[in-house]
C-alpha positions in Angstrom: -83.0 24.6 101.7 -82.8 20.9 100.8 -86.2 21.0 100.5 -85.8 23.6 97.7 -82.6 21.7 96.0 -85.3 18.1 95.8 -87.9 20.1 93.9 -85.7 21.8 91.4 -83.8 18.6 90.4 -87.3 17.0 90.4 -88.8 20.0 88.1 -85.3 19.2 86.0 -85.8 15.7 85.4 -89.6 16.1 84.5 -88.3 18.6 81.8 -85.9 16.3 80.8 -88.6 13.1 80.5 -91.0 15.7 78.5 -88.3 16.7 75.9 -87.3 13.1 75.3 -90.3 11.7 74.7 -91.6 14.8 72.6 -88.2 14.2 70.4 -88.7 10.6 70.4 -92.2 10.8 69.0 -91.5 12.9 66.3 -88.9 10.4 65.6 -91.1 8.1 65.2 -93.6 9.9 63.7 -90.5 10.6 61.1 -89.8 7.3 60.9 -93.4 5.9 60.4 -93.5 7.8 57.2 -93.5 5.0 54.5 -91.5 4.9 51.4 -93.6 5.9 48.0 -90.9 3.8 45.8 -91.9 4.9 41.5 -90.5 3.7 38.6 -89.0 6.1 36.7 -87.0 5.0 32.8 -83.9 6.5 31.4 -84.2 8.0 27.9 -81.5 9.4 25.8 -81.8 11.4 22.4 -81.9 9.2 19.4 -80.4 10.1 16.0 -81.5 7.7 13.1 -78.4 7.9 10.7 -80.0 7.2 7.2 -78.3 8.3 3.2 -80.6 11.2 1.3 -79.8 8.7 -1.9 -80.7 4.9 -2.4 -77.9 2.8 -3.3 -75.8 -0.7 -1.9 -74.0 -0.3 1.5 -69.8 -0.3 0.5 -69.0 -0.4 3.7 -69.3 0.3 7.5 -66.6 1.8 9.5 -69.0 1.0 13.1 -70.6 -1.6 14.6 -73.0 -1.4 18.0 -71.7 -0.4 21.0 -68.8 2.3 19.2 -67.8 5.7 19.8 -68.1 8.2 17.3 -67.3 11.9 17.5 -68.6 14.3 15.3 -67.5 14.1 11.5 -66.8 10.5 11.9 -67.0 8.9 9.3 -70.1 5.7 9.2 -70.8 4.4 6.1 -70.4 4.8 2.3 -72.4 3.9 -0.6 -71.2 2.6 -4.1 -71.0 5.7 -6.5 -70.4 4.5 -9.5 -74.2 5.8 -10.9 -73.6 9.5 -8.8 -70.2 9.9 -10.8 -71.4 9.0 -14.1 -74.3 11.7 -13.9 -71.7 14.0 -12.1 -69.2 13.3 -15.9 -72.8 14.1 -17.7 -73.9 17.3 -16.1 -70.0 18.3 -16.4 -70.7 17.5 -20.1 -73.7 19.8 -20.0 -71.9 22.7 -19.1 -69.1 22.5 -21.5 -71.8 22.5 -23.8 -73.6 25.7 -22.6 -70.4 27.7 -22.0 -69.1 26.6 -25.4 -72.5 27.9 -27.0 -72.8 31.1 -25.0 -69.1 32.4 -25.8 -69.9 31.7 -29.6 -73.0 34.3 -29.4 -70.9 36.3 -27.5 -68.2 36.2 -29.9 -70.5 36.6 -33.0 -69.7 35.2 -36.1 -65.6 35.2 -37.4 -63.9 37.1 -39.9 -64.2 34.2 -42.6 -67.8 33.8 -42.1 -68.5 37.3 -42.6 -66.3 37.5 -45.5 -68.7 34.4 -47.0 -71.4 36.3 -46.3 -70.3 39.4 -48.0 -69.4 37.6 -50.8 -72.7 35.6 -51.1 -74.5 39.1 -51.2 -72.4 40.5 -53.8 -73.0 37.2 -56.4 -76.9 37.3 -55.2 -76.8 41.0 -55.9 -74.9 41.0 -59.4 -77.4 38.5 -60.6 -80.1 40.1 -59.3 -79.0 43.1 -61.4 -78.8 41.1 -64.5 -82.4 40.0 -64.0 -83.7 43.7 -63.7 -82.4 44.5 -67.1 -83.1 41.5 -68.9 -86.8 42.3 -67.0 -87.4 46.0 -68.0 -86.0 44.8 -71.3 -88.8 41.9 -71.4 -91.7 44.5 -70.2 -90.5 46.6 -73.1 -90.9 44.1 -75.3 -94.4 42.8 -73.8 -95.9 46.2 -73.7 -95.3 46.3 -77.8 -96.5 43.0 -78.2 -93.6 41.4 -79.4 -93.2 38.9 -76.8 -96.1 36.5 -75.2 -97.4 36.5 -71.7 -95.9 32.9 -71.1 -92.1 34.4 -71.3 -92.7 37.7 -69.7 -94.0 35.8 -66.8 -90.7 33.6 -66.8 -88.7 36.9 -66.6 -90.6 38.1 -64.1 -90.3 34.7 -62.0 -86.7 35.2 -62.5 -85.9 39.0 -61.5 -88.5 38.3 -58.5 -86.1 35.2 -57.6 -82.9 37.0 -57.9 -84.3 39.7 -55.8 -85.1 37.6 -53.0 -82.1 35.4 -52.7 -80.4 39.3 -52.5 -82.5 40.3 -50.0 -82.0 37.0 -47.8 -77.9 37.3 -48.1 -78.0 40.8 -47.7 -79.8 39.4 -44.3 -77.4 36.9 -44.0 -74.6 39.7 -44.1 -76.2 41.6 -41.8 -76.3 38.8 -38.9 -73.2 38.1 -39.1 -72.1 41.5 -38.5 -74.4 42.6 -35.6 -74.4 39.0 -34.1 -77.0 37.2 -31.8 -79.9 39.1 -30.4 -79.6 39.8 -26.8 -82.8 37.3 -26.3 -80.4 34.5 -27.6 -77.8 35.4 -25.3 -80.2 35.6 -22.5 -81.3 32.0 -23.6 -77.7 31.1 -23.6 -77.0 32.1 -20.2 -79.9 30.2 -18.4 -79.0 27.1 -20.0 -75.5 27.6 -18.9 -77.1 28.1 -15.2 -79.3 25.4 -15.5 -76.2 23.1 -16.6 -74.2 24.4 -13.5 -77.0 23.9 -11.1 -77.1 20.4 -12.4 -74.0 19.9 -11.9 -73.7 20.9 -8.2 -76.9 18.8 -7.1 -74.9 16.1 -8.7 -71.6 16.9 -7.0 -73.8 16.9 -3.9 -75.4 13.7 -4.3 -71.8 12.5 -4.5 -70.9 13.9 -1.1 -73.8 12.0 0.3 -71.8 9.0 -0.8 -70.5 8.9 2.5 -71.8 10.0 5.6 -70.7 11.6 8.6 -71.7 11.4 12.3 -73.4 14.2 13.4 -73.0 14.0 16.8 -70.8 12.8 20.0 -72.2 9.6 20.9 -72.4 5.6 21.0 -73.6 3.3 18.3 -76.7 2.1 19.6 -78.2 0.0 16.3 -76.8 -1.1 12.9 -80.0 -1.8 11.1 -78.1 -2.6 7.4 -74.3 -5.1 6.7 -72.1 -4.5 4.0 -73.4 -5.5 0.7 -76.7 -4.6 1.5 -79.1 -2.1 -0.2 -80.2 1.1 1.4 -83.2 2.8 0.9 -83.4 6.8 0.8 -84.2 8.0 4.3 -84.3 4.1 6.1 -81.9 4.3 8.9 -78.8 2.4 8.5 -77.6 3.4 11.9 -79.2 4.6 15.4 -76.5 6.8 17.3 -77.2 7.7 20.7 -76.0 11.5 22.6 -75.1 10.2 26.5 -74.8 14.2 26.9 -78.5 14.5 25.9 -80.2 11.9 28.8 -83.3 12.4 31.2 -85.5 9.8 33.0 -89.4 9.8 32.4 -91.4 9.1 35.5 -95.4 8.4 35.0 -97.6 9.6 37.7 -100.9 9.8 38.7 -102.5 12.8 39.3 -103.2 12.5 42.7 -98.8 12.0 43.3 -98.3 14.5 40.9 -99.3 16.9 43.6 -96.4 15.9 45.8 -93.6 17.1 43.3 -93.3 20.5 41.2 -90.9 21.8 39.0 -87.3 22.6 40.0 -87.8 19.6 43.1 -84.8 17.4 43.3 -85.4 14.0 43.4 -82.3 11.3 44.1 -82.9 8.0 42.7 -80.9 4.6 42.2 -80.2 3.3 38.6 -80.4 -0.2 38.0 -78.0 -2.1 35.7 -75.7 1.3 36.5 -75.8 0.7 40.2 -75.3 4.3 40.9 -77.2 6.8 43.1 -77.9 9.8 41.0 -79.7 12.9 41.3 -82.5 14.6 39.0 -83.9 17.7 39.0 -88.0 17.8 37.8 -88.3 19.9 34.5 -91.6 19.2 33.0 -94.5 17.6 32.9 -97.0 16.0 30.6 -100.1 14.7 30.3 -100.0 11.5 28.8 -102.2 10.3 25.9 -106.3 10.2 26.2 -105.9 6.2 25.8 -103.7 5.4 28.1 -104.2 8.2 30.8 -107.4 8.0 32.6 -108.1 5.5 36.0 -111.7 5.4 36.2 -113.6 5.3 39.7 -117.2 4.2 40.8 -116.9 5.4 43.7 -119.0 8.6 44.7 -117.5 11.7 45.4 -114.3 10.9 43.7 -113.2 11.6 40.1 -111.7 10.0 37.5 -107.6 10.4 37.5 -105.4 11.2 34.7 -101.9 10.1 34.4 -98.5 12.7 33.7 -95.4 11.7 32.3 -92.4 13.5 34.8 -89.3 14.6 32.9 -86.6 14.4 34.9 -83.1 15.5 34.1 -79.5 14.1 35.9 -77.3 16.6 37.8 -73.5 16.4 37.7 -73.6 13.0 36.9 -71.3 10.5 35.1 -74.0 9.7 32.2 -71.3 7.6 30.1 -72.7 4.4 32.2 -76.1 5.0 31.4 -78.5 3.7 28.6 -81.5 3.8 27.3 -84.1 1.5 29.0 -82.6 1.4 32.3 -85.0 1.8 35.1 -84.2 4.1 38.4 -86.5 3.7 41.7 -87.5 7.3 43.2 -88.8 7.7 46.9 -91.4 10.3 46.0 -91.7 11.0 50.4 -88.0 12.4 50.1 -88.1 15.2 47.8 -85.6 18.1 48.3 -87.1 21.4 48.0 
């Protein structure tokens, strides 16, 4: 019976020896497993802020380093030029409407009146120069007057007819009005004077510009007084809602990660621990992407750019530039 007891608590403490130096090796083992530190750098999304019109910087409302929200007002230009053209094309239109309404309108009592009246004094002397004609022809076809002064008559009655004719035409016009083709013309140089007028009420808008975003003031490229050229940024604005960290890799450590892996790494300059999650990746650019090998049996390695993106994290403390060191042997699955 003792005998039976020793070798049980012998067979015990065997098992117990076994299990703590199996636990302890794979401790070790655990333990042994080197750090694979990687630089990874944080990027955020850039805006340049720049005018869609050239002109001198009036003033700036910002300066590096401020908050904006969106609508904030950033900078204006002078607009003297933009509201002078704005006056011109106003000018324009007044014209055009003034013109169209008139062929609308046709031609007023009075001038028709004119009209009628020219007619009937074109039309009584053209009457007096038909008799005093078929008189003349009378007269030439007896021979009792000469060529010369039956062609004056005949100048005459022929001129008295066509200054009859052209009032009568005159008359007419102003009765029936403008063709419908003048109208027409009318009414595209009316739109053409409003369009003008809007694209100059808009460059006036772009006077002053807005922010377009929620962000920081990262640059102010152009001071007060200075000129500004259409399209050169005045301002760089940055969105710390819109931040990832870029992490290049070799091929051969790109195996180690895959998309959706969570990767914790510590920010410098923020000196937070913060937590990405892998969302893409990129091969870099043929110039800057291969690592060439003479070795046999290997091949050549090409180099991936790692987008990384923050998880429930405070990104107000971050900036552009900042670097974040990634163990690459503790990944989260």
């Amino acid at each position: 019976m003792k005998k039976s007891k020793v070798m049980a608590y012998l067979f015990s403490g065997l098992a117990i020896i076994i299990i703590g130096v199996i636990v302890i090796l794979l401790m070790s083992s655990k333990s042994s497993e080197k750090p694979l530190i990687r630089i990874a750098q944080i990027e955020m999304r850039e805006y340049d802020i720049s005018s869609k019109i050239p002109g001198r910087v009036e003033w700036i409302a910002v300066d590096e380093g401020d908050k904006v929200e969106i609508g904030t007002q950033l900078f204006k230009l002078t607009d003297r030029e933009v509201k002078a053209k704005l006056a011109q094309a106003g000018g324009a239109v007044e014209s055009a409407k003034a013109q169209l309404n008139m062929l609308i309108a046709g031609a007023r009592q009075e001038e028709i009146d004119m009209a009628r009246r020219a007619f009937e004094a074109a039309k009584s002397q053209f009457e007096l120069a038909e008799k005093t004609f078929n008189r003349m022809k009378s007269l030439h076809n007896d021979k009792l007057i000469s060529d010369q002064e039956f062609d004056v008559v005949f100048q005459k009655y022929s001129a008295a007819k066509a200054a009859m004719e052209a009032s009568k035409s005159q008359l007419d016009l102003a009765i029936k009005g403008a063709r419908n083709e003048q109208k027409d013309m009318a009414r595209g140089q009316l739109d053409r004077a409003v369009q003008s007028q809007e694209e100059a009420k808009a460059y006036l808008d772009e006077s002053i510009v807005y922010s377009p975003i929620s962000g920081f003031v990262a640059k102010r490229l152009i001071d007060q007084g200075e000129m500004a050229a259409t399209g050169y940024p005045v301002l760089t604005l940055i969105d710390p809602n819109d931040v990832w960290a870029e992490l290049n890799l070799p091929a051969n450590e790109l195996e180690k990660i895959k998309i959706g892996d969570v990767l914790e790494g510590r920010v410098h300059g923020a000196a937070i621990i913060v937590k990405f999650k892998v969302t893409n990746f990129a091969v870099m650019g043929d110039f800057a992407n291969w690592r060439s090998t003479n070795d046999k049996n290997t091949f050549d390695v090409r180099s991936f750019t790692v987008k990384l993106k923050p998880i429930n994290a405070n990104t107000n403390s971050l900036r552009p530039g900042m670097t974040v060191s990634i163990d690459l042997n503790q990944i989260k699955k």
